[in-house]
N, C-alpha and C positions, 0 to 999 in steps of 0.2 A: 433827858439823857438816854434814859432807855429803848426811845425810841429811834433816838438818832445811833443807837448803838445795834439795832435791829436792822435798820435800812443800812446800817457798815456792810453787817453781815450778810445782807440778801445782795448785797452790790458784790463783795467779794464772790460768793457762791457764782451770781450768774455772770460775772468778768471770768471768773477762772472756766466754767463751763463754756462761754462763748469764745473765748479764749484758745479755748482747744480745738472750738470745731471752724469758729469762721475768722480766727483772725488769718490774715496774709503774712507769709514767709518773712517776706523786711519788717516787722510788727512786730517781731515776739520777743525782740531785746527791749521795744517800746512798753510791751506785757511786764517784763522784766522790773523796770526801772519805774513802773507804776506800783506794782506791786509790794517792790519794797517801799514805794512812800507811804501807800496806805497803814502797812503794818507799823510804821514809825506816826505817823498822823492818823489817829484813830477818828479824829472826829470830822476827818476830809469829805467833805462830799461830792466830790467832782468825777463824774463817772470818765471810764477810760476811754480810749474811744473806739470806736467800731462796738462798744456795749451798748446795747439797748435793753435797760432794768424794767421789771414788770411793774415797778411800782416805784413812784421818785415822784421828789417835787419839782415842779414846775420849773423852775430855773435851772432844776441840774440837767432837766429834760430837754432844755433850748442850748444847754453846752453841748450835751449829749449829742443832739444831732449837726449839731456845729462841726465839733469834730469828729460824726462820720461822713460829714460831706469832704470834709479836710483828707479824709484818707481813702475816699471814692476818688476824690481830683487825683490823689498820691498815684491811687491803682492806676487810673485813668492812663497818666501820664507816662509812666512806668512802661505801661503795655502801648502807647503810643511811641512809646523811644523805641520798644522791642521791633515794632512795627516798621518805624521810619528804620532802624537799623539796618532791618532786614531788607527793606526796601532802597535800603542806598547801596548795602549788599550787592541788590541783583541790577540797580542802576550802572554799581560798578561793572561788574562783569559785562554788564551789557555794552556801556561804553568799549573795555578793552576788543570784546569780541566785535562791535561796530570799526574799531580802528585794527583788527586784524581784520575785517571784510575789504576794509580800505585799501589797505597796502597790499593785498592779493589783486584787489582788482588793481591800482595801480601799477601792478608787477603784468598782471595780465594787458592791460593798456599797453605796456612797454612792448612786452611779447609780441602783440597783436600788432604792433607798430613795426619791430624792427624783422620778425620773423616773417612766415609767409600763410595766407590764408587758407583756410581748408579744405575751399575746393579751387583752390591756386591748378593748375595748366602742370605744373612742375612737382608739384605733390606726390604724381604717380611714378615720375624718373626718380624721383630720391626714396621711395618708395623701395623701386626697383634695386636701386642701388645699396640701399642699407641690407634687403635681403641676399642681392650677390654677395655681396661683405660676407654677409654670415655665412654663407654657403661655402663661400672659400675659406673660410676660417675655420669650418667643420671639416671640410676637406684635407684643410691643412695639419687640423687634429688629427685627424685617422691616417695620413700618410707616415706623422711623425711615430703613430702608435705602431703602427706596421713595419718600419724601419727598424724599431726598435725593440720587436718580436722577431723581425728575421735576422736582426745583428746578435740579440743573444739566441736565438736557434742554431746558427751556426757560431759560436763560440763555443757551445755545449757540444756540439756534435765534434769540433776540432779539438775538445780535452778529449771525450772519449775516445776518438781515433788514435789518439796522441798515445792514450796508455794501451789500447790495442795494438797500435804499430808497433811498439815495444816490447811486446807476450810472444811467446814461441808459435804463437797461431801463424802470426807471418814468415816461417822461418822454410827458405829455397827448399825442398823435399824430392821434387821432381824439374830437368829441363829439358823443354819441348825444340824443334828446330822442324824449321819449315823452309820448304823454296832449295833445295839443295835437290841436286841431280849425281853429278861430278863426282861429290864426295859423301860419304854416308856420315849421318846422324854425331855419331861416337867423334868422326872425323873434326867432324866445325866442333863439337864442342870440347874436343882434343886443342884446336888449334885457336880459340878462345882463353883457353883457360879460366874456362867455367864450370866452378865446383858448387854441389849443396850444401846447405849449412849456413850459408850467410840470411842478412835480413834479407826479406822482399823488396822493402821499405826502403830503408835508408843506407844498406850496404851491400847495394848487388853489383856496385863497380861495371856500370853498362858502358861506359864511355871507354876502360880499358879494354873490356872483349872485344869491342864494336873495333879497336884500334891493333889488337891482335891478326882479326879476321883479315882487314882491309888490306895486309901486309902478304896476303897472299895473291896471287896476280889473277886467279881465277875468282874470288870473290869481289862483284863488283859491286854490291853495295850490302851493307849489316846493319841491323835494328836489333836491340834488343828490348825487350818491354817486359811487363807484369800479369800473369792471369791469376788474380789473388783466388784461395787465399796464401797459396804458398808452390805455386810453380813459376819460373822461368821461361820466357818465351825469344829464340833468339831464329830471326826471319832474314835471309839470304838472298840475293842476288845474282846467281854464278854467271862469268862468261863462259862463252860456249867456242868450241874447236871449229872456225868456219876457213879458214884459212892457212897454205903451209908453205914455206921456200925455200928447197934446197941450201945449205951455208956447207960446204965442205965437204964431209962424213954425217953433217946431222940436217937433222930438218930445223927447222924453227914454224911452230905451231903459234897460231893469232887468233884473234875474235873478230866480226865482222868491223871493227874500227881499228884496225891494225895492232891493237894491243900484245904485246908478246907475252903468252903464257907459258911457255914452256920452252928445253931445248931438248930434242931427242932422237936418238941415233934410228927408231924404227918408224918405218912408211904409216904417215897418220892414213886414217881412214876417213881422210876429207879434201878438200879439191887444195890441187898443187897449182901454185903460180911458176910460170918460166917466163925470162926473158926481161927478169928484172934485176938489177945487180944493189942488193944492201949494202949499206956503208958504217950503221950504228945500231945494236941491238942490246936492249939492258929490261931483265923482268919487268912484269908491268908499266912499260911504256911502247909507245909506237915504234914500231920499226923504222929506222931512217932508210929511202935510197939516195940513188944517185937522181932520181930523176922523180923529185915531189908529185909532179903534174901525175904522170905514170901510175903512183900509188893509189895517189885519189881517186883515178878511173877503174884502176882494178877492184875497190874498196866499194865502189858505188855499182859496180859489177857484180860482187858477191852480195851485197845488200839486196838487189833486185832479185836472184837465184832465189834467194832465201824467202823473201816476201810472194814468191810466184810458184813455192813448192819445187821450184825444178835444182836438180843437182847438176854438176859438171866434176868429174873426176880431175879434169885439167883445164886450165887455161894461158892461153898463150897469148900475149896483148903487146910483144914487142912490138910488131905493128899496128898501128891505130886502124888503118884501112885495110889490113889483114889481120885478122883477128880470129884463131881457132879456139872453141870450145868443144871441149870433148864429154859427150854423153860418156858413151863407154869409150875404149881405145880404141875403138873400131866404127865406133857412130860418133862422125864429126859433125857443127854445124860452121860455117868460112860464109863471113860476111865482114861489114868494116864494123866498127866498134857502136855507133850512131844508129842502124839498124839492127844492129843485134840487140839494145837497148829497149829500140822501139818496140819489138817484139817480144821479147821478155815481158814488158809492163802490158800490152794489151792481150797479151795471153795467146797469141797464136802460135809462139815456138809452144809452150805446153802442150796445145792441140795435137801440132806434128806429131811432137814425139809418142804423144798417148795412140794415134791414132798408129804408128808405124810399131811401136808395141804390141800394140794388139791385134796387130796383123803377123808378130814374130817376128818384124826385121831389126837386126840388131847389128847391122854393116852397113855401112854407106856415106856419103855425102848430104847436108840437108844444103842449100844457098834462099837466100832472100835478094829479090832484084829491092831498085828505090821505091815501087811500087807498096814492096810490102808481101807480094806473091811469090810462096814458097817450090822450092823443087826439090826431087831427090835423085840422087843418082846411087845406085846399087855397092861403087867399086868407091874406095876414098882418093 
């Protein structure tokens, strides 16, 4: 007994020592539940397993290595399941990724089939085409960017004009008048009625000046406009005294389109028509005669004088084929109406006369034959 109570003990000792260092992890509930059998069966001799005793008999040594081959297969087995686990693991993956190689290339098969090859003939047109796309669509970008830097540029600049237009900066202080002869400065803006003080902007009333002015028979056309930041500019038209006709006791004074500007009892200081009889005379309209044709020619008469520098104190056109204009009272020139015309526009009467100027004759006769060749005679 005491020796089988010796070999308990050396079995305990070296199960608990081997125990510690080399049993395996799934084992030690097996340590466990051997353990407490020993201490309840004292006189057990069946070593644990995975224990190899230094000293045992014979038969417990043929258990003994029984069951550590029993738990070599266990390890074995164990680390083969880890193994195969591991390995069915990477079988799987590798399957799914073989069946995601698949379905790419059969996506790619498709592609390859219904798209077009890559060095396809047409690859460089559509090529071309996707980059015009783009080009235009960048283009299209920057237009709409631009459009919408100059709609709010000028939105900004039309509030702050808006509150400037409004500040006394714009306010009438001076007004200017231009294109007047006839009547002075004070006058058009007398007969305007146009005062400072108002806006520049939005209450300088141009349309009623402009309609002031027009109502005079010598202003033949009115503007009024802006020189910011704060003057008035009001620009004239006037007609001019080219024309005059006997009516009574008065004259009646016109412009080279027959316009009647005035009526007045003293000798204007511009060529006199005779041999014309007026029928209707009212400010700023043409004078009516008896004989329309008549007026036209004397009208287109004085228009040529005018454009040719030369003056006539008189003219006399009752006669078409006799026809006197009168340099002075005393230097006439008697031709028909068609040659006196002709002369006037090609500049030969001007010659005459300059040359018979400058020579000091200041009396006589000029005539023009059809030729066009002038003569003088000394007496009228």
């Amino acid at each position: 007994m005491d020796d089988n109570n010796e070999t308990i003990v050396k079995n305990k000792e070296t199960i608990t020592e081997e125990t510690t260092v080399a049993a395996p992890a799934d084992s030690i509930s097996d340590d466990i539940e051997y353990t407490l059998l020993l201490n309840e069966v004292t006189d057990l001799t069946i070593p644990l397993p995975g224990v190899q005793p230094e000293e045992h008999e014979s038969a417990a040594e043929d258990v003994s290595e029984e069951e550590a081959a029993t738990v070599a297969e266990a390890e074995e087995e164990a680390a083969d399941g880890a193994e195969a686990g591991s390995s069915g693991d990477e079988e799987a993956e590798k399957g799914a990724s073989e069946e995601k190689t698949a379905e790419s290339e059969e996506k790619g098969e498709d592609k390859a089939e219904y798209g077009l090859p890559a060095g396809h003939s047409e690859m460089g047109e559509l090529a071309e085409k996707i980059a015009a796309r783009r080009r235009y669509n960048e283009r299209k970008k920057k237009r709409f960017r631009t459009r919408f830097y100059v709609i709010l540029t000028v939105l900004i600049l039309g509030i702050l004009f808006l509150i400037l237009s409004l500040s006394s900066i714009f306010t009438v202080d001076s007004i200017e008048v231009r294109g007047n002869s006839h009547y002075t400065a004070e006058e058009i803006i007398n007969m305007g009625h146009a005062v400072p003080g108002r806006n520049l902007i939005y209450n300088l009333n141009k349309q009623e000046i402009e309609e002031y002015l027009l109502q005079n028979p010598y202003i033949k056309e009115a503007r009024v406009t802006r020189k910011l930041p704060s003057t008035m500019v009001i620009k004239v038209t006037e007609r001019q005294e080219r024309l005059a006709f006997k009516y009574d006791d008065d004259y009646l004074i016109m412009d080279e389109e027959g316009i009647l500007l005035k009526k007045t009892r003293n000798k204007p200081m511009t060529t006199l028509a005779v041999g014309i009889v007026v029928s209707k005379i009212k400010l700023g309209e043409k004078v009516g005669t008896t004989d329309n044709g008549q007026m036209d020619r004397l009208l287109e008469l004085v228009q040529a004088t005018t454009a040719s520098d030369l003056f006539f104190v008189k003219l006399d056109i009752a006669n078409e084929k006799k026809v006197k204009a009168y340099i002075y009272d005393t230097l006439i020139v008697k031709t028909d109406y068609d040659t006196l015309m002709t002369n006037i526009e090609n500049g030969r009467l001007h010659m005459v006369v300059q040359k018979l100027l400058d020579d000091g004759i200041k009396r006589g006769t000029i005539t023009f034959d059809d030729d066009g060749n002038a003569s003088f005679m000394p007496a009228i």
